[in-house]
C-alpha positions in Angstrom: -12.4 -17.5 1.2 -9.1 -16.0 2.0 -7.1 -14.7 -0.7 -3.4 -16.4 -0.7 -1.6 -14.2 -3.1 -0.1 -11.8 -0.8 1.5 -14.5 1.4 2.9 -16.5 -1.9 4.2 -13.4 -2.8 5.8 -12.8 0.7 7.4 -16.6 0.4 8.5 -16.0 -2.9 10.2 -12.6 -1.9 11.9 -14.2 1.5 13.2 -17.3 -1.1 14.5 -14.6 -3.4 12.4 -14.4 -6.1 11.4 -10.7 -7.4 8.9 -9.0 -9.5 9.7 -9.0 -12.7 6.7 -7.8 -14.8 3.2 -7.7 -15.2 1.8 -10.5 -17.4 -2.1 -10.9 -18.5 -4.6 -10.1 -16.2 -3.8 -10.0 -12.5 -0.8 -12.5 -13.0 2.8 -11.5 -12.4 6.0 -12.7 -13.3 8.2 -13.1 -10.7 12.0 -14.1 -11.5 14.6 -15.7 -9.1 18.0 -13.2 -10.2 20.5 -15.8 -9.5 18.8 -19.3 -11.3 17.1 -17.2 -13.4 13.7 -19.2 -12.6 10.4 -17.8 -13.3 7.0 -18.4 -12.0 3.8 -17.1 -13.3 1.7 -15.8 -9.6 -2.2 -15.2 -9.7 -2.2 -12.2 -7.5 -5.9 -12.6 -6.6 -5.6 -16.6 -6.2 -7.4 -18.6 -3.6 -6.6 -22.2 -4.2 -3.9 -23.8 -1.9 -3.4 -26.3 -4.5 -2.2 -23.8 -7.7 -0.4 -21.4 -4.4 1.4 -24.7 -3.6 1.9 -25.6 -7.7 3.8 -22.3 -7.8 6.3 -22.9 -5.1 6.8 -26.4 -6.5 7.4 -24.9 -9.7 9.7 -22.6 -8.0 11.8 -25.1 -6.4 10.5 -24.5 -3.0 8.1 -26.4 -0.3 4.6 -26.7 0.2 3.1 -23.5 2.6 -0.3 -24.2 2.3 
């Protein structure tokens, strides 16, 4: 199975999110500067489903 973190991360960075900090684990924070929105990213994540959760929690569509 493919991993899908880099491309989230890629989406989240074209939408204008940035990384913020490193949380537990291999999870990141990544903070929009402007709506000051933040979104927890599994950097080693395979399921379309929690990838997809993300960008909905980021206000953005479904990529996967």
């Amino acid at each position: 199975m493919v991993e899908i973190g880099p491309r989230l991360k890629r989406i989240l960075r074209k939408a204008g999110y940035e990384y913020d900090r490193p949380a537990k684990g291999d999870h990141e924070i990544w903070r929009h500067p402007e709506t000051k929105t933040q979104v927890t990213v599994d950097a080693g994540t395979k399921s379309r489903h929690t990838a997809n959760q993300v960008l909905k929690d980021a206000g953005l569509p479904k990529a996967f």
